[in-house]
C-alpha positions in Angstrom: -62.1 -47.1 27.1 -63.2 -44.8 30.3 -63.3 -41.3 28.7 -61.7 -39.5 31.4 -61.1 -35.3 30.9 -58.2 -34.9 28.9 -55.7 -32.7 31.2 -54.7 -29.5 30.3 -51.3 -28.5 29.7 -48.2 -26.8 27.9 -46.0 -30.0 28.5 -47.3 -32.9 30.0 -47.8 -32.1 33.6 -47.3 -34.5 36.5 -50.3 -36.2 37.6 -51.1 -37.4 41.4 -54.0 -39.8 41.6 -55.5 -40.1 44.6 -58.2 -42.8 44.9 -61.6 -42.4 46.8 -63.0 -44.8 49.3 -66.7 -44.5 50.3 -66.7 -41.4 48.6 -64.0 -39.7 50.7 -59.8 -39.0 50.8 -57.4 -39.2 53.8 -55.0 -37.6 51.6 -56.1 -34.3 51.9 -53.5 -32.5 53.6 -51.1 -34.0 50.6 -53.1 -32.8 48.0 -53.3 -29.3 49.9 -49.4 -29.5 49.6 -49.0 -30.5 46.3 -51.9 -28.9 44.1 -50.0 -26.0 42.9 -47.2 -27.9 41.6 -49.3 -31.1 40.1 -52.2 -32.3 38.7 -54.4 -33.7 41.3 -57.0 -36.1 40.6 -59.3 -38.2 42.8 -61.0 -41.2 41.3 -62.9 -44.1 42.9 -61.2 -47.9 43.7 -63.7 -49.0 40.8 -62.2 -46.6 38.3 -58.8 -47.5 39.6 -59.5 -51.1 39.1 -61.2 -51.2 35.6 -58.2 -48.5 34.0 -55.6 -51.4 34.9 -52.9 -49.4 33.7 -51.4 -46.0 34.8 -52.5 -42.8 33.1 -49.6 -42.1 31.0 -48.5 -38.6 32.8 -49.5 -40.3 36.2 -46.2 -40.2 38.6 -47.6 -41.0 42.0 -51.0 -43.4 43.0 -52.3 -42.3 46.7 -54.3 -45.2 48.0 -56.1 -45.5 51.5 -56.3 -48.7 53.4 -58.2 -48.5 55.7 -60.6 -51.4 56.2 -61.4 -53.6 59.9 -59.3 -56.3 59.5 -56.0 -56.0 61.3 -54.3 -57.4 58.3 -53.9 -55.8 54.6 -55.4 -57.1 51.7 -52.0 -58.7 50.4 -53.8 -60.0 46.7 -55.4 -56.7 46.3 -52.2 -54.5 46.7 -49.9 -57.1 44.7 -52.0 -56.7 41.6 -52.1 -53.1 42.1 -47.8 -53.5 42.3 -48.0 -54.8 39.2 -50.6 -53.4 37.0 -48.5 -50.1 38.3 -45.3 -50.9 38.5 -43.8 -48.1 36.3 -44.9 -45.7 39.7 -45.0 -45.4 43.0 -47.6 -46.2 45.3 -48.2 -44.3 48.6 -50.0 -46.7 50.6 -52.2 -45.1 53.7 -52.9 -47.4 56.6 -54.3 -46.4 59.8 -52.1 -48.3 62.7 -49.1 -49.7 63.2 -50.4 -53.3 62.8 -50.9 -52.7 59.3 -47.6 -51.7 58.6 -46.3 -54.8 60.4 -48.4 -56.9 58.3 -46.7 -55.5 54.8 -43.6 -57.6 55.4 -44.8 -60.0 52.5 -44.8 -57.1 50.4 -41.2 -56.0 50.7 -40.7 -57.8 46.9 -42.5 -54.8 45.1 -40.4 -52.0 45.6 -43.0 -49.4 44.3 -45.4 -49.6 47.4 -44.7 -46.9 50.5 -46.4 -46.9 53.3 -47.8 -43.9 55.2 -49.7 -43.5 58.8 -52.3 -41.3 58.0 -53.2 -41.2 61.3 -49.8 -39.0 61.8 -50.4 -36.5 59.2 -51.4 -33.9 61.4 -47.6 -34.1 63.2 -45.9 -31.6 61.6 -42.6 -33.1 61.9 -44.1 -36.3 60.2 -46.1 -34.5 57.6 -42.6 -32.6 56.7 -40.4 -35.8 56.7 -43.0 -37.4 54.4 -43.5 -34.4 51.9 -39.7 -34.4 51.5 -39.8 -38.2 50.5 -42.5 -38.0 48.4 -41.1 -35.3 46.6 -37.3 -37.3 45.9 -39.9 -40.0 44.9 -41.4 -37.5 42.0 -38.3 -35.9 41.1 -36.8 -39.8 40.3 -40.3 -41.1 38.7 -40.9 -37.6 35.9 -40.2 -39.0 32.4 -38.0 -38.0 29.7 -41.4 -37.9 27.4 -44.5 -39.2 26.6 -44.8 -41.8 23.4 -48.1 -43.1 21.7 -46.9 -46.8 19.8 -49.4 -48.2 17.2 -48.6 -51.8 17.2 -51.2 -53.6 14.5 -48.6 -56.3 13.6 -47.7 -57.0 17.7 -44.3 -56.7 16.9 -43.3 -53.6 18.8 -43.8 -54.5 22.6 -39.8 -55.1 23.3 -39.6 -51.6 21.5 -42.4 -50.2 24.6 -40.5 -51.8 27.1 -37.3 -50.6 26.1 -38.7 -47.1 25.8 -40.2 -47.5 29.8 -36.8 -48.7 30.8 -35.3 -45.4 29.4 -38.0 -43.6 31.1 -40.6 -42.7 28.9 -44.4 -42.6 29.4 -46.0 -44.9 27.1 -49.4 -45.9 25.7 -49.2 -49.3 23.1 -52.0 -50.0 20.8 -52.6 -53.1 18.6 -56.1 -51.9 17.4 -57.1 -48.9 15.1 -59.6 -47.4 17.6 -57.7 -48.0 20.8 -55.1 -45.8 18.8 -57.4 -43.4 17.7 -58.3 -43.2 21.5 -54.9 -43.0 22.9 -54.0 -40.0 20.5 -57.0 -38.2 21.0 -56.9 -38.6 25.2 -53.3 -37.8 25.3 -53.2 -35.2 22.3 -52.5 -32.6 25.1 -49.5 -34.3 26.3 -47.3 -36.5 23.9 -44.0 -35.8 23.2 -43.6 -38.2 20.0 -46.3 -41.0 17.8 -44.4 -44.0 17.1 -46.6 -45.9 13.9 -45.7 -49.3 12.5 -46.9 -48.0 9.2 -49.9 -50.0 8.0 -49.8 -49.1 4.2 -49.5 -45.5 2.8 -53.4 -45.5 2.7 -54.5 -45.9 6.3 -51.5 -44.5 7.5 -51.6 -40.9 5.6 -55.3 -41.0 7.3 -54.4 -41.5 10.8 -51.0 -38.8 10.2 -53.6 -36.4 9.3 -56.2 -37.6 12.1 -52.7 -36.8 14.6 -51.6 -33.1 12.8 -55.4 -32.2 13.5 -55.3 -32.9 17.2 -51.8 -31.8 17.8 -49.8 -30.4 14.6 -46.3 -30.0 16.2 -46.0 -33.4 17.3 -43.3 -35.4 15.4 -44.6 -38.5 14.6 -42.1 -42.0 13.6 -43.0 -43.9 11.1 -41.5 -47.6 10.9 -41.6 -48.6 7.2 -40.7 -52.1 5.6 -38.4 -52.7 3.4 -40.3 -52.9 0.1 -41.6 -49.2 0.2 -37.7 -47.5 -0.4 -38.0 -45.6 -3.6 -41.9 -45.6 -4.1 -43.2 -41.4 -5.1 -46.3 -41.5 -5.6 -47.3 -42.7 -2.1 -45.2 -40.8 0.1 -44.9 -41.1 3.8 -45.8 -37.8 6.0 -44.3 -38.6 9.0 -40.8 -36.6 10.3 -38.6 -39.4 10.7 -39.0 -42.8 9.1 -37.0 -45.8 9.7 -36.6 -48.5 7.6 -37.3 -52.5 9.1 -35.2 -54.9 7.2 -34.7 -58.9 8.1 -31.0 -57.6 9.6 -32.2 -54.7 11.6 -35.3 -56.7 13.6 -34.5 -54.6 16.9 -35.5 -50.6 15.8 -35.3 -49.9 19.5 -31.7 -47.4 19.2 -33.1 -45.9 16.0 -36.1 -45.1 17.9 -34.4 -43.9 20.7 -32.1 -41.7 19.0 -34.9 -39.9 17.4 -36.8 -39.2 20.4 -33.5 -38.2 21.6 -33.5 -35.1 19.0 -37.2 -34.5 19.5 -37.0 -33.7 23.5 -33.6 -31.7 22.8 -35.1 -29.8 20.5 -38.5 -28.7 22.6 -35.9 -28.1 25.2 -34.3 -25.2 23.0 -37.5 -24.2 22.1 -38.2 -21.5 25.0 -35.0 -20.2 25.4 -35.0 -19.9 21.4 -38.5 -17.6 21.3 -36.6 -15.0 22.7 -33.2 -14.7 21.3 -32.1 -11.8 20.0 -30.9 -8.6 20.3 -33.7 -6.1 21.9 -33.3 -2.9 20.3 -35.4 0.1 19.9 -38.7 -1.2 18.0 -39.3 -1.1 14.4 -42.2 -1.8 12.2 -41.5 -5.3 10.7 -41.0 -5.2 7.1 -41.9 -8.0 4.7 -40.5 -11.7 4.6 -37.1 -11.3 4.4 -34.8 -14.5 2.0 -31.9 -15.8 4.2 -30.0 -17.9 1.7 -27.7 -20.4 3.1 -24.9 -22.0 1.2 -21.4 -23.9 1.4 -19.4 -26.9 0.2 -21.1 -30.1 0.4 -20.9 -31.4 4.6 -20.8 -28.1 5.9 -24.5 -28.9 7.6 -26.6 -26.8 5.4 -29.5 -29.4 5.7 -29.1 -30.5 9.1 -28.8 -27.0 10.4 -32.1 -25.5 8.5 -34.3 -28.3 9.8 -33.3 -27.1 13.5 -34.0 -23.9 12.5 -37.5 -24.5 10.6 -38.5 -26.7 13.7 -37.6 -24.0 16.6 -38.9 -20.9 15.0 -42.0 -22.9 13.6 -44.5 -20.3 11.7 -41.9 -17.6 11.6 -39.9 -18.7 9.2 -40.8 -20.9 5.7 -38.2 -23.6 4.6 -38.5 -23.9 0.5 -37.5 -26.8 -0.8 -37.1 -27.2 -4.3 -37.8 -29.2 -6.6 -35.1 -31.6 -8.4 -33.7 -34.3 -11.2 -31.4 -35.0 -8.9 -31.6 -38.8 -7.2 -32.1 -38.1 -3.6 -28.3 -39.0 -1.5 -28.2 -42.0 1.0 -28.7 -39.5 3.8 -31.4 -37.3 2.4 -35.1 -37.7 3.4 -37.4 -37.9 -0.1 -39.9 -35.2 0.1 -38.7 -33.8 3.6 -35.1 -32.7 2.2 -35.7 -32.6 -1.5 -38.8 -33.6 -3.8 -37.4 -35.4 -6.8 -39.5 -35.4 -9.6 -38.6 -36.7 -13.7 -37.0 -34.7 -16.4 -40.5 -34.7 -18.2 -42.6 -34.1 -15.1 -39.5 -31.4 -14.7 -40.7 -29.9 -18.1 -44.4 -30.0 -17.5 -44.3 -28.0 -14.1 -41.8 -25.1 -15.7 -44.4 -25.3 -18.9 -47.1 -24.5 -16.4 -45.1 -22.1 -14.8 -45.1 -23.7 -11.4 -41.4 -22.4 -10.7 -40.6 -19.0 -9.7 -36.9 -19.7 -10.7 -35.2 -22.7 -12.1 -31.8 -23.3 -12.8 -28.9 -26.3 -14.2 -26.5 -27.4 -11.7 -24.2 -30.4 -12.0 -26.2 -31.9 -14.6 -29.6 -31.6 -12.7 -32.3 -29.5 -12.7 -33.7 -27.5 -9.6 -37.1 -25.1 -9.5 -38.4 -22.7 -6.4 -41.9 -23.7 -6.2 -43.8 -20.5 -6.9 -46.9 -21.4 -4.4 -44.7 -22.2 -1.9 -42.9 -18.9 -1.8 -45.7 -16.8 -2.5 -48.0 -18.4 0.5 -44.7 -17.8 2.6 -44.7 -14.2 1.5 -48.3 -13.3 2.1 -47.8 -14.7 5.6 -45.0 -12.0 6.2 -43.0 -15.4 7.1 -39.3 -15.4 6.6 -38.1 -18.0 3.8 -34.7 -20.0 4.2 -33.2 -21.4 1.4 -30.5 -24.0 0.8 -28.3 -24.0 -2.3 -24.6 -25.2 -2.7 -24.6 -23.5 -6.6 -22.3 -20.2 -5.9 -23.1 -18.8 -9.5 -26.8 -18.8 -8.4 -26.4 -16.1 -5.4 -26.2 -13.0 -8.0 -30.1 -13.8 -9.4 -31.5 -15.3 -6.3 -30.2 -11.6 -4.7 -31.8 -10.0 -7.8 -34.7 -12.1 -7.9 -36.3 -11.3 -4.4 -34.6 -7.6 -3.8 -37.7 -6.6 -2.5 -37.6 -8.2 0.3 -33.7 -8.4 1.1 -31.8 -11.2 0.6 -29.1 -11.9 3.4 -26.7 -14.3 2.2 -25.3 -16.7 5.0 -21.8 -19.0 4.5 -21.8 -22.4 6.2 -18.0 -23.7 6.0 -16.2 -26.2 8.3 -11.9 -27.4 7.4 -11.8 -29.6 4.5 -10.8 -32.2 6.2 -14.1 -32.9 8.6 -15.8 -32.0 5.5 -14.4 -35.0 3.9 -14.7 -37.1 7.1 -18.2 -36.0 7.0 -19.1 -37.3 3.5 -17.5 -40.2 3.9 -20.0 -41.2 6.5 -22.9 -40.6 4.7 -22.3 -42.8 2.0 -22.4 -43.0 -1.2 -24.1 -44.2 -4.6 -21.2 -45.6 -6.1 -17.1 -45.3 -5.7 -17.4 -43.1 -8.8 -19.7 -41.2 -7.1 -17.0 -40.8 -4.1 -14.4 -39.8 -6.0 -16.2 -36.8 -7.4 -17.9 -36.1 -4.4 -14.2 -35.6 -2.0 -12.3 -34.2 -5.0 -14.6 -30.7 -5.3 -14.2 -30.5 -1.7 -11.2 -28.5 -2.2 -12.3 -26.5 -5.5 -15.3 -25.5 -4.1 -13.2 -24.2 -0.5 -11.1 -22.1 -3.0 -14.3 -20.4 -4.7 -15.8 -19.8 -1.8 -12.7 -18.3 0.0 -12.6 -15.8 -3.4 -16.0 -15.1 -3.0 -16.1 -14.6 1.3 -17.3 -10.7 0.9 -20.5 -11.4 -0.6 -21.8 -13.2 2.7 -23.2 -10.7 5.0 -22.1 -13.8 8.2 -19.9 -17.0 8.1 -20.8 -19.5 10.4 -18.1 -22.3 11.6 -19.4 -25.6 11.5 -16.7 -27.6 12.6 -15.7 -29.8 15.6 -16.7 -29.0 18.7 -19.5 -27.4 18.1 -23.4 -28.8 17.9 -25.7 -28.3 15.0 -27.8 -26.7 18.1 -25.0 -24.6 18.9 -25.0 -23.0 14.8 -28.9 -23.2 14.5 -29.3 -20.9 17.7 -26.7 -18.6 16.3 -28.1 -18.3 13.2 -31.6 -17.8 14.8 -29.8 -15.0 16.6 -28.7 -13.4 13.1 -32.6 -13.8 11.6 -33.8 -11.7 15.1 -31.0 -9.1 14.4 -31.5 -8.9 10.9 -35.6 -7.7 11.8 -34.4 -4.9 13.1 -32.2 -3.6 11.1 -33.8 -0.4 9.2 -31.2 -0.5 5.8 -32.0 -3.1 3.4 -29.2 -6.0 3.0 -28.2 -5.1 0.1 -27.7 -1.8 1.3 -24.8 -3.0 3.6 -21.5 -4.3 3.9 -19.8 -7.3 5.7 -18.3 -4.5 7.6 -20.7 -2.7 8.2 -23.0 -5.2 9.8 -20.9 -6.6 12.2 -19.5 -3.1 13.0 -23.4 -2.3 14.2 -23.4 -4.8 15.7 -20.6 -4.4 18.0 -21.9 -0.7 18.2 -25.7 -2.1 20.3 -23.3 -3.9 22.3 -20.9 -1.0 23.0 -24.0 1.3 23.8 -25.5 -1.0 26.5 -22.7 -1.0 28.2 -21.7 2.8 28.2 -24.2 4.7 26.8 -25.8 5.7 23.8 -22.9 8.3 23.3 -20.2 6.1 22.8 -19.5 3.6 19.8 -16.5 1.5 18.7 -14.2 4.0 17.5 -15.0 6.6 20.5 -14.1 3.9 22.9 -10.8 2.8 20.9 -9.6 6.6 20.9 -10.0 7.4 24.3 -7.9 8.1 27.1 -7.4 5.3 29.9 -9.6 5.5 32.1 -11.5 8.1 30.1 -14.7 5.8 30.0 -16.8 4.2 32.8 -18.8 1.2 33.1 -22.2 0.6 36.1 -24.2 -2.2 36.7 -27.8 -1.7 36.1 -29.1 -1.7 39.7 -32.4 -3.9 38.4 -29.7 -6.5 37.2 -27.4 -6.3 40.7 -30.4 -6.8 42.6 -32.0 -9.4 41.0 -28.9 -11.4 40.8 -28.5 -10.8 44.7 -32.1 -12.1 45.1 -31.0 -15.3 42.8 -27.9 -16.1 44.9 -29.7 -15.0 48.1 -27.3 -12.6 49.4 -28.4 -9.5 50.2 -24.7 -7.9 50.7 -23.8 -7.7 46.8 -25.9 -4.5 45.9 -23.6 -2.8 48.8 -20.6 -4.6 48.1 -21.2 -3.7 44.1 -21.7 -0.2 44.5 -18.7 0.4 46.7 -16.5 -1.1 43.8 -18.3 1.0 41.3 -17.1 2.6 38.8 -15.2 -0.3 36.0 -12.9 2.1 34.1 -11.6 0.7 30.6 -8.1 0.6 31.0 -7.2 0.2 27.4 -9.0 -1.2 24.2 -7.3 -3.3 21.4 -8.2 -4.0 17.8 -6.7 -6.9 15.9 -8.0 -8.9 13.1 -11.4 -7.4 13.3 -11.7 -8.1 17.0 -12.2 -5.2 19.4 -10.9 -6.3 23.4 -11.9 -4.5 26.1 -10.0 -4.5 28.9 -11.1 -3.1 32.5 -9.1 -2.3 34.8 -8.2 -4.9 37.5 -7.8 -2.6 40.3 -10.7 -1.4 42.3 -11.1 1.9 43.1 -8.6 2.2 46.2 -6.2 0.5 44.0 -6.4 -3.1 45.3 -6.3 -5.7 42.3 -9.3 -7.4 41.8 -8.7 -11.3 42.4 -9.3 -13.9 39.7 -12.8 -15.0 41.7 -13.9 -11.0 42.0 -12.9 -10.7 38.1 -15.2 -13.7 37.5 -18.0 -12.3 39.1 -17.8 -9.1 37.1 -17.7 -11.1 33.8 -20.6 -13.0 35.3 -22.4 -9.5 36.0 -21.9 -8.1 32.8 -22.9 -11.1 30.7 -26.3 -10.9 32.2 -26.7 -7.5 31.6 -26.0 -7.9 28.1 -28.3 -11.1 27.8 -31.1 -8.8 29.4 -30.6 -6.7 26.5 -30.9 -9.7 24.0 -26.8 -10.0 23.4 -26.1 -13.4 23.8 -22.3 -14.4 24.0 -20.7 -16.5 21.3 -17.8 -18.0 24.0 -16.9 -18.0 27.4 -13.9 -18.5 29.0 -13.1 -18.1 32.6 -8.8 -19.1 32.8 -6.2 -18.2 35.0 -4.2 -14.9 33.9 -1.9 -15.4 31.0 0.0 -13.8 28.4 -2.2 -15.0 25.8 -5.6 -13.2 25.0 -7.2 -15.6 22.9 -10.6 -13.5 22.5 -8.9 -10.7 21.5 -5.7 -12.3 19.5 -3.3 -10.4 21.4 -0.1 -10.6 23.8 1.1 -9.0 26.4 5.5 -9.3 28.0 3.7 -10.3 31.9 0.7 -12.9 32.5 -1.8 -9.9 33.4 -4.5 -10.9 30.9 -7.9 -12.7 32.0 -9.9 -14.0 28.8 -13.7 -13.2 29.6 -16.9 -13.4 27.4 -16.5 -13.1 23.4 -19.4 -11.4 21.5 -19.9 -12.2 17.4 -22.3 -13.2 15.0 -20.3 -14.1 12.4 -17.0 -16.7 12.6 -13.2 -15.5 11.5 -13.6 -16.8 7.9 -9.9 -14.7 7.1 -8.1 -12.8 9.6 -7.5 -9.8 8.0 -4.5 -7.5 9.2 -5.7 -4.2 7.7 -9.1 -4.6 9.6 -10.6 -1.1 10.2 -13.8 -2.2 11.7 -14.4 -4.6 14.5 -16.6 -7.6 13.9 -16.6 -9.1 16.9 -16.0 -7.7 20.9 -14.5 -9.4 24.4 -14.3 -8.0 27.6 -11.9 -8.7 30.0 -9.1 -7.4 32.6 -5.8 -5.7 32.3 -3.7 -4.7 35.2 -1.5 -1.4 34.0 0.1 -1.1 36.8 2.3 -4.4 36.6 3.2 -3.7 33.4 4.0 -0.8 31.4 3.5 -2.5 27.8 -0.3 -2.7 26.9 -1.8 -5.6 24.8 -0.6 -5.8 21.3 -2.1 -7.8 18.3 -0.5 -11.4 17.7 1.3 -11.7 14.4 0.1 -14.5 12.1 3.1 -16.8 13.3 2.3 -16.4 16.7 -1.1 -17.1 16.2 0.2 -20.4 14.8 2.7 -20.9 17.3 0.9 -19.6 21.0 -2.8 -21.3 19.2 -2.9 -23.6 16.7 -0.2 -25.1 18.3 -1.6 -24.8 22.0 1.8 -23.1 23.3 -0.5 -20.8 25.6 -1.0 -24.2 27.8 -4.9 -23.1 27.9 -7.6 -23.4 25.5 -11.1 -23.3 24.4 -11.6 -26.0 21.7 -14.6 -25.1 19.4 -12.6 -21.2 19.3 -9.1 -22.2 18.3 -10.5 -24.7 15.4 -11.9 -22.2 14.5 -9.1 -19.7 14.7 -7.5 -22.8 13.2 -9.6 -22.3 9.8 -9.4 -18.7 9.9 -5.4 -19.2 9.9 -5.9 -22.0 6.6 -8.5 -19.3 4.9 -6.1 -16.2 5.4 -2.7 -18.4 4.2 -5.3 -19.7 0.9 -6.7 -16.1 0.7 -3.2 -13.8 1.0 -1.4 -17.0 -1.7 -4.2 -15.9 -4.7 
């Protein structure tokens, strides 16, 4: 192996190679060009030569031709074809004769050939830094993988995986792996490992969390090693080979798949939150998730765990229970016996432990106590409703906030049945407390500080940002959870958003009582100008302020949801057009994401009677749905709402219509959206209003 520098980097830079010929480069107006956007890197033709291969985050080769003969070297740039085929290769060559003679080549589509005596033409230099670049853009992977391959059976799965555009580095030997991970520990997106027994391969997982600790690492396992405890496998996936399922390449796939979209939320996730005034940082806080079985209590944590990394601490406990076909041993759940049950709780090991449907469950007291000393925040997962009462009392010091997955009963049922189950016995019990444990948890809704929906059409990505966005708003909150109603919470939290927009003088209640017109809204000029600078038109900071100020026209309140309309006249009186009320929505969105309020929906439809945001209805089509705020889901709508839990803004003209926007009833909330009467819709909202209608029937029937 040539021990080349390994590259620095946050994420796998690009890589131009640009190979040296007596010691010198014609390529240096290129790299000029390109060196604050790429790596650049200049090797000889003998390092080129003795690699073989292409660097794995290598996207272009730069290679000067420029010998006596008037013919190329055809051997010589066919083997470099193939050893490189996965990139291009920019070919210099010094006249036209040259380029002539590269007819033969025309079969290898990577090669591209370049005067180099026209590099100084501008024009020419221009043209050929636009290609190049369309070349890049097409050749940047998806990821980079490292494949240890000791039984050889794996290089279909390396091919596949360069088809679908990843980097890859395949090893057969146990120091040429070593090697590849420690070279490209900077830059890999994923380790793939054909597991070669629990004892070499817990060595080389810990030899790859040394050099890079966030890398998720896939660990192919045969069939004989299902069920084993004592040796457990510490990779972050694991897939199972069996004589049936010889071709792992989609499983593979599918997990890298998760890996790159989840480094992708990463970033955005870091700084998510509302931004409010600063507060001292109190001690880990205990956000305790729970719901009926399927509601994505699991799936949505491990998001969560993954994308806040060292912020937060993921306990999982200790159980009797057999691990499910879809759990993970020792990632989801560590089971352990009934005596070795005993033995820990003699040694008092468990912080809390408790009986639930016949099994036994402990809190691992190290665990928790390492997570507290840490000041990291601990999530929790637990289905057991009678448990939230001394898991609240247990950690009151820090503040438990109590969170309610819940999805409609029937994708809950659709759910469980495709993950399998142990036995049709199993089955039966499993869909039957479906609907009994719906029913408790619909008595029991008020003891959940937020509700998330979890049902069709939206992601587990979409939930585990949200509920990111509730851990960030809970940090700065100065009263102590149990200190604080439902109400209450979401009322403050329509409060922050109502104070960006018009001041810290006005709140919820001042803007419902108020006068039309009474109450102005202006664009932050930071925010108008920095948005002109984006779309490159320097006329909106003019144009803005001569349409300035937004007056709220009226303000609604129905089932906890607090519309605000503007006005959709301008100040001379001219009505705003549907594109102009876009752009104001657009406007005001980014001011509020500036100040860390991220919307829950958006909708940008044509005027209609139906306000979906804001559940109400007006006699003319004057109503423009806009951006919907919330950090908790409609669980119940409830009538006799005094406090707003959620906020949308949108337009209103009054002077089309002398009836203002009044609240739907319940049956035309069934009629105008369950039903889709409106003719317009936004799919993951309305199955969720949808469930809200099913919880309030169940809720106002007890």
């Amino acid at each position: 192996m040539i021990d080349h520098k390994t590259p620095s980097r946050a994420s796998a830079i690009p890589r131009l190679v640009f190979v040296r010929i007596n010691g010198e480069t014609i390529f240096q107006p290129i790299q000029n060009h390109f060196k604050d956007d790429y790596l650049i890197e200049e090797i000889s033709e003998v390092e080129l030569l003795r690699r073989g291969q292409p660097w794995i985050n290598m996207i272009s080769l730069f290679y000067p031709y420029q010998k006596s003969s008037s013919r190329i070297d055809i051997g010589r740039l066919e083997m470099l074809a193939r050893q490189h085929s996965t990139v291009p290769i920019f070919v210099g060559v010094d006249n036209n004769e040259n380029i002539k003679a590269a007819g033969e080549l025309q079969q290898y589509k990577n090669l591209k050939f370049i005067s180099t005596n026209e590099l100084k033409d501008e024009k020419y230099f221009k043209e050929l830094v636009r290609n190049i670049t369309d070349v890049q853009i097409n050749t940047i992977p998806k990821g980079v993988v490292v494949i240890y391959d000791p039984t050889e059976q794996l290089k279909s799965l390396a091919q596949r995986l360069k088809a679908n555009k990843f980097w890859t580095e395949r090893s057969t030997r146990e120091e040429d792996f070593r090697s590849d991970i420690a070279y490209n520990r900077a830059i890999m997106d994923a380790v793939v490992m054909d597991y070669p027994g629990f004892a070499r391969g817990k060595k080389l997982t810990e030899e790859i969390r040394k050099l890079n600790p966030k890398v998720p690492i896939i660990a192919l396992l045969p069939q004989s090693s299902i069920g084993s405890l004592e040796d457990r496998c510490d990779a972050d996936y694991t897939i199972i080979k069996t004589e049936k399922r010889k071709d792992i390449s989609p499983q593979v796939l599918y997990y890298l798949g998760r890996v790159l979209e989840r480094q992708s939320e990463k970033e955005e996730i870091q700084d998510s939150g509302p931004k409010t005034e600063s507060v001292d940082r109190r001690q880990s806080m205990v956000f305790y998730i729970m719901g009926p079985s399927a509601a994505g209590k699991t799936t949505i944590t491990d998001l969560v765990a993954e994308m806040m990394g060292d912020r937060i601490e993921f306990i999982k406990k200790d159980t009797t229970r057999p691990p499910r076909p879809d759990e993970r041993l020792g990632f989801d759940l560590n089971q352990v016996s009934d005596k070795q049950f005993e033995f820990l709780k003699r040694e008092n090991r468990y912080l809390y432990e408790f009986e639930y449907r016949g099994f036994w469950y402990g809190l691992p007291r190290l665990n928790i106590k390492q997570a507290q000393q840490a000041r990291k925040h601990i999530i929790m997962v637990n289905p057991a409703l009678e448990q939230l009462e001394p898991i609240m009392r247990l950690f009151d010091s820090n503040g438990v906030v109590p969170i309610l997955l819940y999805a409609n009963q029937t994708t809950l049922k659709d759910r469980l049945e495709k993950r399998g189950f142990g036995s049709q016995r199993e089955r039966e019990e499993r869909l039957s407390r479906i609907d009994t444990d719906m029913t408790d948890f619909d008595k029991c809704s008020e003891r959940f500080l937020y509700r998330l929906f979890t049902d069709r059409g939206l992601t587990p990505f979409d939930t585990a940002k949200r509920l990111i966005h509730i851990i960030n708003w809970e940090e700065k909150q100065q009263k102590h959870p149990s200190q604080r109603s439902f109400e209450q919470t979401h009322a403050a939290y329509v409060d922050s958003i109502v104070r960006c927009l018009f001041g810290k003088d006005v709140n919820a209640n001042s803007l419902i009582s108020a006068k039309p017109n009474a109450i102005e809204f202006r664009f932050d000029p930071e925010i108008v100008k920095e948005y002109a600078s984006e779309q490159d038109c320097r006329g909106i900071p003019s144009f803005i302020a001569n349409q300035m100020p937004l007056k709220v026209v009226t303000t609604t309140m129905a089932y906890g949801h607090l519309g605000i309309f503007f006005n959709a006249c301008g100040v001379k009186g001219v009505e705003h057009d549907q594109g102009m009320r876009h752009f104001f929505l657009e406007l005001i969105e980014k001011q509020l994401v500036r100040s860390g309020h991220k919307p829950k929906v958006r909708s940008r439809i044509s005027p209609t009677q139906i306000s979906r945001f804001t559940l109400t209805i007006t006699p003319q089509p004057m109503l423009c749905d806009g951006v919907y705020y919330a950090l908790t889901d409609d669980y119940a709508l409830r009538q006799d709402a005094d406090t707003p839990h959620a906020l949308s803004i949108g337009f209103f003209n009054r002077t089309k219509s002398s009836s203002l926007p009044r609240p739907l009833t319940l049956a035309e909330i069934k009629d105008y959206i369950l039903l889709n009467r409106s003719g317009k819709w936004n799919w993951p909202y309305d199955n969720e209003i949808k469930c809200a209608y099913l919880r309030t029937s169940q809720v106002e029937s007890h």
